[in-house]
ROLODO-715086 format. One record per residue (C-alpha): x, y, z; residue in one letter; chain; residue number from 1. Coordinates in steps of 0.1 Angstrom, whole numbers, plus 5000, padded with zeros to 4 digits. Example, Ala and Ser with C-alpha at 12.3 -4.5 7.8 and 13.67 -1.06 7.14 Angstrom:
<<5123; 4955; 5078>; 'A'; 'A'; 1>,
<<5137; 4989; 5071>; 'S'; 'A'; 2>,
% end
This chain:
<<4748; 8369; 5934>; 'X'; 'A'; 1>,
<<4783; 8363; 5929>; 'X'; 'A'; 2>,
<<4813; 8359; 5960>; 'X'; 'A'; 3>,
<<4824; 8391; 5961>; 'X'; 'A'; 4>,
<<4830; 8409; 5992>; 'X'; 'A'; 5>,
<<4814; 8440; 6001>; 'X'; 'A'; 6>,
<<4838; 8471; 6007>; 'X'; 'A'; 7>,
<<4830; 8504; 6025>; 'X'; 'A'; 8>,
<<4850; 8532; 6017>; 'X'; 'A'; 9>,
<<4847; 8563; 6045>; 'X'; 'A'; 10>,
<<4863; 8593; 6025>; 'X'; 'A'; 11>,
<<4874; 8621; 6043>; 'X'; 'A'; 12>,
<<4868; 8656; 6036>; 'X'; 'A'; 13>,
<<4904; 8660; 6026>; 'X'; 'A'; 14>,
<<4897; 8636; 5997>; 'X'; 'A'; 15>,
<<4881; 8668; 5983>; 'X'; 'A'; 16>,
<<4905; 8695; 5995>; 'X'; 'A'; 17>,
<<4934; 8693; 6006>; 'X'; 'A'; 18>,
<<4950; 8715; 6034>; 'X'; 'A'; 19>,
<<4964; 8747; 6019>; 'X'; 'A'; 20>,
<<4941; 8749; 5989>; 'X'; 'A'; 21>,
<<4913; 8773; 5982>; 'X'; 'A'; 22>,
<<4889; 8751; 5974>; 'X'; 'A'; 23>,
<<4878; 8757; 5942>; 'X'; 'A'; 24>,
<<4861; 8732; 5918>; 'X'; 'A'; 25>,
<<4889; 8725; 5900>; 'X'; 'A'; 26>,
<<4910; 8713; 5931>; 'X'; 'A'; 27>,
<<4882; 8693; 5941>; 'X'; 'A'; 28>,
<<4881; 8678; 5907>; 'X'; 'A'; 29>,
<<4915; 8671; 5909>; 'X'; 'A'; 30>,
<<4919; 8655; 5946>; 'X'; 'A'; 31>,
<<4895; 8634; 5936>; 'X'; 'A'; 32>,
<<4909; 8614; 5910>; 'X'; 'A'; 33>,
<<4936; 8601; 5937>; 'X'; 'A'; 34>,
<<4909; 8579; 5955>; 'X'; 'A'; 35>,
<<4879; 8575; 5929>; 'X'; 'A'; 36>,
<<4912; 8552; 5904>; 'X'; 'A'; 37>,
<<4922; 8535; 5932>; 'X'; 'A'; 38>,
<<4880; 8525; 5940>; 'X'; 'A'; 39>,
<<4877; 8526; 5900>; 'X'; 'A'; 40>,
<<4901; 8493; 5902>; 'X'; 'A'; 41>,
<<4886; 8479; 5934>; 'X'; 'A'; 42>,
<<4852; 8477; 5915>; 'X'; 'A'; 43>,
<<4864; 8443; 5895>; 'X'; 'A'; 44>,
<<4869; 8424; 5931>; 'X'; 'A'; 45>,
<<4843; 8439; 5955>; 'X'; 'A'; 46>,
<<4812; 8453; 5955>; 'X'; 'A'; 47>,
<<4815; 8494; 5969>; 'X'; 'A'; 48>,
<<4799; 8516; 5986>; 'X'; 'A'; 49>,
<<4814; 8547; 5993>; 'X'; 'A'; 50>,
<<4809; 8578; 6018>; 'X'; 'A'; 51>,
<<4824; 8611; 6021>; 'X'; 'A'; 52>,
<<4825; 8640; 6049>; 'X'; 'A'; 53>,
<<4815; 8674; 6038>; 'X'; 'A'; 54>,
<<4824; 8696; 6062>; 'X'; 'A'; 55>,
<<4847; 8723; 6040>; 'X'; 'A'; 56>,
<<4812; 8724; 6018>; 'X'; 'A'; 57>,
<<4784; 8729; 6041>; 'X'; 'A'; 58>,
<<4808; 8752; 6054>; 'X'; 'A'; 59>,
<<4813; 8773; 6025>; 'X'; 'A'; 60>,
<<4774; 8773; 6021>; 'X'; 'A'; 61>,
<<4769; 8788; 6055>; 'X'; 'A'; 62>,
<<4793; 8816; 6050>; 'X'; 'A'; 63>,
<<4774; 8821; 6014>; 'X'; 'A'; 64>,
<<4741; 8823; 6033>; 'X'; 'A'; 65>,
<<4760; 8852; 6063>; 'X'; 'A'; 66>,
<<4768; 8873; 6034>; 'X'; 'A'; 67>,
<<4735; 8874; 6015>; 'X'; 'A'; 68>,
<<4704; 8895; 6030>; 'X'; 'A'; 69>,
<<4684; 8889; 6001>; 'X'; 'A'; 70>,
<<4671; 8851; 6001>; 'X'; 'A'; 71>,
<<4660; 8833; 6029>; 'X'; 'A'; 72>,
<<4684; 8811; 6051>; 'X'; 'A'; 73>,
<<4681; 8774; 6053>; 'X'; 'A'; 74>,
<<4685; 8749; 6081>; 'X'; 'A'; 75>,
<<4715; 8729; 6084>; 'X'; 'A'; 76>,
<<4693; 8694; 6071>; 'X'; 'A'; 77>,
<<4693; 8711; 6037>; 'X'; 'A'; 78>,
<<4724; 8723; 6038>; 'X'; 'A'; 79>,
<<4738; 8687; 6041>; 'X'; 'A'; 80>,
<<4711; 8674; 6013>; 'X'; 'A'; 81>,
<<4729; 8702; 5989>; 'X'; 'A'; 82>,
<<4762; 8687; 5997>; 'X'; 'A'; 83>,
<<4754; 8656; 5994>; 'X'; 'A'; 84>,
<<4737; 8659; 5961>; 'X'; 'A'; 85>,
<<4771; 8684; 5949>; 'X'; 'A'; 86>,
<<4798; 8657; 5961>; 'X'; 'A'; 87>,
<<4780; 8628; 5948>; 'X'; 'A'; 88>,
<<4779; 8641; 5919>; 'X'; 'A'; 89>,
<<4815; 8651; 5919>; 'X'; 'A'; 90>,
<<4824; 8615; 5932>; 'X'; 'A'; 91>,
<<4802; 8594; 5903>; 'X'; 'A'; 92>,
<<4813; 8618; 5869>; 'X'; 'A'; 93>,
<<4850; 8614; 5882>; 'X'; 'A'; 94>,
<<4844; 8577; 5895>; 'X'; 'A'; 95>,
<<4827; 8571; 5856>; 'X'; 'A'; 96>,
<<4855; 8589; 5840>; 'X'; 'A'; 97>,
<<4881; 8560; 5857>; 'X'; 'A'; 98>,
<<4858; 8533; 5851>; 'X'; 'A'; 99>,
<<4861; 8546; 5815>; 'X'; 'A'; 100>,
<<4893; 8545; 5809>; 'X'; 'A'; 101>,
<<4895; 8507; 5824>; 'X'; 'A'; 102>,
<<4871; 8499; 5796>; 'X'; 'A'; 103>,
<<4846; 8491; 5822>; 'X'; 'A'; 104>,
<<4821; 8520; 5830>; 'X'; 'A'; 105>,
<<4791; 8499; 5811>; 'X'; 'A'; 106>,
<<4795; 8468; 5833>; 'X'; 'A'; 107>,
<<4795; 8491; 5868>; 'X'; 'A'; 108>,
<<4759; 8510; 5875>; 'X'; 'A'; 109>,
<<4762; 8537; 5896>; 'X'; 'A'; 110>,
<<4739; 8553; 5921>; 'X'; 'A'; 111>,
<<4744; 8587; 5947>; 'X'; 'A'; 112>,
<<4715; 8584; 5972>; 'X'; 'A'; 113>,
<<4705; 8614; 5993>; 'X'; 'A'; 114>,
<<4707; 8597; 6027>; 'X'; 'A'; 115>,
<<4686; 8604; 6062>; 'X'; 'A'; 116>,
<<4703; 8586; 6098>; 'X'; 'A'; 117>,
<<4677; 8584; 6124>; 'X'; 'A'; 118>,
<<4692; 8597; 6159>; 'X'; 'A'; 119>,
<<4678; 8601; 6195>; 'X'; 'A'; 120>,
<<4657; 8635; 6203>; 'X'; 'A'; 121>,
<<4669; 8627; 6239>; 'X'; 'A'; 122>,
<<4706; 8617; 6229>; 'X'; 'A'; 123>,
<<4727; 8642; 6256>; 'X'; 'A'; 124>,
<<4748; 8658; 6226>; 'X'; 'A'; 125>,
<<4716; 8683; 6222>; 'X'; 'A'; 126>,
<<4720; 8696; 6254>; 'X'; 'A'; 127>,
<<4755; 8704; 6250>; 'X'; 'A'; 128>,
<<4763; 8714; 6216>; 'X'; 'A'; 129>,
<<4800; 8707; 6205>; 'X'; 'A'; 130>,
<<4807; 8706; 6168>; 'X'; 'A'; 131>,
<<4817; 8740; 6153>; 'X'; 'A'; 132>,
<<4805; 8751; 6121>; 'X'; 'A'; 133>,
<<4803; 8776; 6097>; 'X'; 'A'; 134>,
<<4827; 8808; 6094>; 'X'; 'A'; 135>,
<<4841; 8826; 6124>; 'X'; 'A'; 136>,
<<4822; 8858; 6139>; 'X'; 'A'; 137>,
<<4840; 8884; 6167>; 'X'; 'A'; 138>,
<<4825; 8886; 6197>; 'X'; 'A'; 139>,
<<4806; 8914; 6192>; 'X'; 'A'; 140>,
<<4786; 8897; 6166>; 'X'; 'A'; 141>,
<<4787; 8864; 6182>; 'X'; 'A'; 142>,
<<4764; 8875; 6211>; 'X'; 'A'; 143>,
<<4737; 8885; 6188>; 'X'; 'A'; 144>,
<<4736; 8852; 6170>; 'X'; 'A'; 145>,
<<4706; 8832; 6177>; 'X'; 'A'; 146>,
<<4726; 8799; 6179>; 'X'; 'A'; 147>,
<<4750; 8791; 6202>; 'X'; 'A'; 148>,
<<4789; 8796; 6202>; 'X'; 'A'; 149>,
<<4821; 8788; 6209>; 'X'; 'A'; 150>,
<<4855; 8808; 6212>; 'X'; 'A'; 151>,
<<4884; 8794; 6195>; 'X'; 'A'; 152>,
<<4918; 8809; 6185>; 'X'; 'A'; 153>,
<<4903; 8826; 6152>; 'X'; 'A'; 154>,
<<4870; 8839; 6166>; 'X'; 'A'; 155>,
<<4836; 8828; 6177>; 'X'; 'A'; 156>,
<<4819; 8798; 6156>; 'X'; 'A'; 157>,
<<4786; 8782; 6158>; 'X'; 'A'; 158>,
<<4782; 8750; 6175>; 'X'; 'A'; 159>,
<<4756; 8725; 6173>; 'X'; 'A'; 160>,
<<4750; 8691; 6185>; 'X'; 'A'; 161>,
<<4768; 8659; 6169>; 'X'; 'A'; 162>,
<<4744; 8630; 6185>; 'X'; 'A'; 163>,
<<4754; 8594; 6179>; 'X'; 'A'; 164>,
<<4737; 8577; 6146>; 'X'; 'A'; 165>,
<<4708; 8551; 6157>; 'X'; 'A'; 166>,
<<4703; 8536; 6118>; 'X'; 'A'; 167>,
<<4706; 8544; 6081>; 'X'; 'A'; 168>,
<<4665; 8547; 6067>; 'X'; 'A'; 169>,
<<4677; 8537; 6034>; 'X'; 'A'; 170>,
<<4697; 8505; 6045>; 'X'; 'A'; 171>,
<<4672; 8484; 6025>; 'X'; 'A'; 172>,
<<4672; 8502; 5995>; 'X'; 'A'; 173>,
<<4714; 8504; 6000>; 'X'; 'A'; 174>,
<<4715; 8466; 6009>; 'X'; 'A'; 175>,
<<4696; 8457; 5972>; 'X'; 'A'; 176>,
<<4718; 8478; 5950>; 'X'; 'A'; 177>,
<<4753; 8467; 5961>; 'X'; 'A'; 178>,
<<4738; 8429; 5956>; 'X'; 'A'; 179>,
<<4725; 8443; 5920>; 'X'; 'A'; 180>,
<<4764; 8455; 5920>; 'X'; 'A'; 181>,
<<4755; 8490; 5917>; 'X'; 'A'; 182>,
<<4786; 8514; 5934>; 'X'; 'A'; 183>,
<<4765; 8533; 5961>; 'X'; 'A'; 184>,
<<4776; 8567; 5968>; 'X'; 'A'; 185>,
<<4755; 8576; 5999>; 'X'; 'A'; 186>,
<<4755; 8589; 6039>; 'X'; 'A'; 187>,
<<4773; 8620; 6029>; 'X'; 'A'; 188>,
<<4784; 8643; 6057>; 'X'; 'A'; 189>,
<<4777; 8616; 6081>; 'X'; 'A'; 190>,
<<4735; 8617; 6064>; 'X'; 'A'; 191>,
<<4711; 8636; 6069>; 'X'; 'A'; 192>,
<<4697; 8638; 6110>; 'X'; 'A'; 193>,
<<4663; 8634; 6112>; 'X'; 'A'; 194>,
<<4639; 8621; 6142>; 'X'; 'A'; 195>,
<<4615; 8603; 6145>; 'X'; 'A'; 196>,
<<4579; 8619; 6149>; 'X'; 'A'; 197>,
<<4553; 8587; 6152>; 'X'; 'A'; 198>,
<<4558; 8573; 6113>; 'X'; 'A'; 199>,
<<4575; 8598; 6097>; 'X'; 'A'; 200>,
<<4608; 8620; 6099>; 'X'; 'A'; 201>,
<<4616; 8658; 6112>; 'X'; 'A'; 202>,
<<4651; 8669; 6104>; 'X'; 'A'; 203>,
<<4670; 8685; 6134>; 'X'; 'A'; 204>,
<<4700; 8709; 6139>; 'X'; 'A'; 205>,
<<4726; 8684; 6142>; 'X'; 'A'; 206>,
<<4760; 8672; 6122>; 'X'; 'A'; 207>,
<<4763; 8634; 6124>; 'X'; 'A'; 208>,
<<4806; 8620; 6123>; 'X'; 'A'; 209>,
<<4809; 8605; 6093>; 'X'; 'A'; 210>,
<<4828; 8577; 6106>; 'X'; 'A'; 211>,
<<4806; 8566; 6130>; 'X'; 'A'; 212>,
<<4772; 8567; 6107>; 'X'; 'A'; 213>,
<<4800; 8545; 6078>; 'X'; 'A'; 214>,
<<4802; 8519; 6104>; 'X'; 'A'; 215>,
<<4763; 8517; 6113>; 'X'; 'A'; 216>,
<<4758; 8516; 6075>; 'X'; 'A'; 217>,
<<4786; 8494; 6074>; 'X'; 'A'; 218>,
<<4770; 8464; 6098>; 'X'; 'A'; 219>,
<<4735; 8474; 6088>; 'X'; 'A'; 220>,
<<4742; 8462; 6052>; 'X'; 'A'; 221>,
<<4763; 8434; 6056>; 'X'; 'A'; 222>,
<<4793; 8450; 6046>; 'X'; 'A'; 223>,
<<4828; 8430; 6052>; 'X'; 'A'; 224>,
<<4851; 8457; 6048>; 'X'; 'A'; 225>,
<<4855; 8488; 6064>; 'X'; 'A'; 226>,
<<4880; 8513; 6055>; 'X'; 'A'; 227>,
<<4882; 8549; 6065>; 'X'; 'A'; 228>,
<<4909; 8569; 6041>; 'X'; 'A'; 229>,
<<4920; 8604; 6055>; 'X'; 'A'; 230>,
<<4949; 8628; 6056>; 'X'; 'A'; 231>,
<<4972; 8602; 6078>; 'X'; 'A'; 232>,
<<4987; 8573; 6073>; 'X'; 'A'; 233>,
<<4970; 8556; 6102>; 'X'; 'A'; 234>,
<<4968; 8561; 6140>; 'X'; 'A'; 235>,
<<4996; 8568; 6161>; 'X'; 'A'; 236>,
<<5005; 8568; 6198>; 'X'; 'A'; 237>,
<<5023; 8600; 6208>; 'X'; 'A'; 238>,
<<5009; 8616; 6178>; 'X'; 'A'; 239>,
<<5028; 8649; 6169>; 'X'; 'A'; 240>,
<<5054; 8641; 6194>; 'X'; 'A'; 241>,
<<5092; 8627; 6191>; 'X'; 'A'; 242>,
<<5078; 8595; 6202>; 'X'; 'A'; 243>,
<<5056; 8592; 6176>; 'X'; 'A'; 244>,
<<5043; 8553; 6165>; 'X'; 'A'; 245>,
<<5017; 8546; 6143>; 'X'; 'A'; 246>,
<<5005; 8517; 6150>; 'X'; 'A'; 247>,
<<4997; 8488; 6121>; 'X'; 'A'; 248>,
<<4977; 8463; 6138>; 'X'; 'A'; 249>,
<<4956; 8467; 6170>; 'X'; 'A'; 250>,
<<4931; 8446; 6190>; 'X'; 'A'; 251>,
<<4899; 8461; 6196>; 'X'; 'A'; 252>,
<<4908; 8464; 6232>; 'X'; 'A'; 253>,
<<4943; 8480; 6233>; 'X'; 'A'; 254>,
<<4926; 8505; 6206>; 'X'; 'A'; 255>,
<<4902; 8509; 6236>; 'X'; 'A'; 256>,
<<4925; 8520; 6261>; 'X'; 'A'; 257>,
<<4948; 8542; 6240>; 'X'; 'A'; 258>,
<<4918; 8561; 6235>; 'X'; 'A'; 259>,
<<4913; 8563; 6270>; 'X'; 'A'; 260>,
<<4947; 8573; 6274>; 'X'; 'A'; 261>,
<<4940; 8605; 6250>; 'X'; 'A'; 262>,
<<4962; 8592; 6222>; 'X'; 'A'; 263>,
<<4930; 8596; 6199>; 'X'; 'A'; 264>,
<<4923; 8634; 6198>; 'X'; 'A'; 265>,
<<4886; 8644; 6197>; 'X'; 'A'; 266>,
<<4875; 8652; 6160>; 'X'; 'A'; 267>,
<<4901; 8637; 6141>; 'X'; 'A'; 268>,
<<4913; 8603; 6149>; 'X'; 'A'; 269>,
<<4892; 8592; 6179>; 'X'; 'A'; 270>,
<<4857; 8589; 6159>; 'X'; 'A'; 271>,
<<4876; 8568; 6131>; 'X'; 'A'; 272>,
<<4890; 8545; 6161>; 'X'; 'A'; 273>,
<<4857; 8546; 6175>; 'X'; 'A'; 274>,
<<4838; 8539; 6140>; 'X'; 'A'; 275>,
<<4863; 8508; 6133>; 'X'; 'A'; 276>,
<<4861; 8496; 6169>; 'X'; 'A'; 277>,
<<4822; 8493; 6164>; 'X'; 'A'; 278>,
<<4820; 8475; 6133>; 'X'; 'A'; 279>,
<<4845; 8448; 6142>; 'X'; 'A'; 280>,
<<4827; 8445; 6176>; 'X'; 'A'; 281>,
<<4797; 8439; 6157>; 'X'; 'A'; 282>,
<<4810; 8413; 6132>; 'X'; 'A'; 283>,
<<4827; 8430; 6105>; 'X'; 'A'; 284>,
<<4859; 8412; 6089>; 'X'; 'A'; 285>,
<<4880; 8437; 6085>; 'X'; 'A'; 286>,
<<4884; 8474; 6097>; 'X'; 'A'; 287>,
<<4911; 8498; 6086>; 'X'; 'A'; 288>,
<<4922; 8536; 6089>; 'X'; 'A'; 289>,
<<4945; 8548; 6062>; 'X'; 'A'; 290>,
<<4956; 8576; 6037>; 'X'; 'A'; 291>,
<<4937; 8584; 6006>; 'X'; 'A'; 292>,
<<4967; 8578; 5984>; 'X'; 'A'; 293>,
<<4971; 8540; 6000>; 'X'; 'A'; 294>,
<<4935; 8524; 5996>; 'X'; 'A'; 295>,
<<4943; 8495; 5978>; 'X'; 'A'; 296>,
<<4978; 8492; 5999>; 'X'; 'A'; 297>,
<<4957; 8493; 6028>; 'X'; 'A'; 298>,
<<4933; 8467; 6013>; 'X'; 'A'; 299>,
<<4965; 8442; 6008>; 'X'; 'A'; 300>,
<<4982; 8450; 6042>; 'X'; 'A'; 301>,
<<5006; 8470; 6035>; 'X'; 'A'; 302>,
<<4994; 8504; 6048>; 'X'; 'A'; 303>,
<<4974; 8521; 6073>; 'X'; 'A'; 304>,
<<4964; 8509; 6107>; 'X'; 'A'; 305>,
<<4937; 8477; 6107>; 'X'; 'A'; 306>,
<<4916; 8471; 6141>; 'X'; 'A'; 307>,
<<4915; 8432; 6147>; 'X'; 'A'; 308>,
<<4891; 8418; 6170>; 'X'; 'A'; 309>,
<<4898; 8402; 6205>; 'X'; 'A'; 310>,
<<4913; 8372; 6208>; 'X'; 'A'; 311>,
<<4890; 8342; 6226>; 'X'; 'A'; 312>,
% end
């Protein structure tokens, strides 16, 4: 096997579509090639795996099954299996069509798995169901859904429970093809949730953060790299305010407290902080939270925010 290091690439669902945008194919298509060149170009110095949130997707497919009677609604499990089948798809013709045009697309086997993470039956998130999902109801609907719900500003959504990612079942299988040098597209939407029932698996109602499920892969595989690309150019203290900082290198444990502090709003930067905080914790090199556009900046130290471990 040769020296090359092992990245992880976490992309988020606006790596798909962007704010503003319909969502159509085409734009998908099209957002895509931002990220997929810059990992196309990566692939001569590290070995790649890459994830990718779905939310927008699964989304769409459970406002598709709301408006159709006529065939029989599936449980969220699938749901994720489709997207991750759709986007991985997506990712490796437009990933193939860059490795292409660098002349290089016979030399880099690629691979999208359909990926299952193992969580806790007893975690606490399944008694309080938090993540919402799916397209908004009013409130006269809402109370004859048989799921639960949540109010927000647009209407009534359906929440479910995000529980905390325990390991990857494919690690093994993840672990040999990145040491083959195969690009592994894989834990899309955060994988598939399953439990465990004696030897075997039972998929549950659940949506698993992406970021934190990237860094569990991430350590599980022997990954040395970990970098989650979003919408923003890092993470900031006083985010959206005049005193706005983002912040280019953190230790481990002043990332802690600013996310005790509330810099790190639930949702949106506070899993990636948490995601990067783990893997570095647990031996990872390098950990990093940038914009899609400034991967390979990022990579360099030029961009984004990277999350050092504590000194001593």
């Amino acid at each position: 096997m040769d020296n090359k290091e092992n990245l992880l690439v976490a992309l988020g669902g606006n790596a798909l579509i962007r704010k503003g945008q319909v969502g159509t194919i085409e734009e998908q298509f099209e957002n895509l090639q931002t990220p997929i060149r810059q990992i196309a170009r990566l692939s001569s110095n590290y070995r790649i795996i890459i994830t990718h949130g779905n939310g927008p997707q699964v989304g769409n497919l459970l406002l598709q099954q709301e408006c159709c009677e006529n065939v029989p609604r599936l449980p969220l499990e699938i749901l994720v299996a489709q997207t991750q089948g759709q986007i991985g798809y997506m990712i490796e013709s437009t990933l193939d069509s860059e490795l292409m045009a660098l002349g290089t697309h016979d030399q880099k086997p690629l691979v999208s798995l359909i990926s299952y993470v193992v969580v806790d039956e007893n975690d606490p998130a399944f008694n309080n169901p938090s993540k919402p999902i799916g397209p908004f109801f009013p409130q006269e609907i809402a109370k004859t859904l048989p799921y639960p719900s949540v109010k927000l500003e647009k209407g009534y959504r359906r929440v479910v429970a995000s529980p905390r990612p325990i390991t990857i079942v494919e690690k093994n299988e993840i672990k040999n093809l990145i040491e083959m040098d195969f690009i592994v597209i894989c834990c899309g939407g955060g994988g598939i949730p399953v439990i465990r029932e004696g030897r075997a698996f039972s998929g549950v109602d659940a949506v698993i953060d992406k970021d934190l499920a990237s860094a569990r892969l991430a350590l599980e595989v022997g990954v040395d790299i970990f970098l989650i690309a979003t919408d923003v150019a890092g993470a900031a203290v006083n985010y959206g305010e005049p005193s706005q900082r983002f912040l280019r290198g953190v230790r481990a444990s002043e990332a802690s407290e600013y996310l005790a502090a509330g810099h790190f709003p639930p949702g949106s930067m506070q899993p990636k902080i948490e995601a990067a905080m783990e893997f570095i914790r647990g031996g990872g090199k390098r950990a990093m939270i940038t914009s899609i556009e400034a991967i390979e900046e990022a990579l360099a130290g030029r961009a984004g925010t990277e999350v050092l471990a504590d000194e001593g």
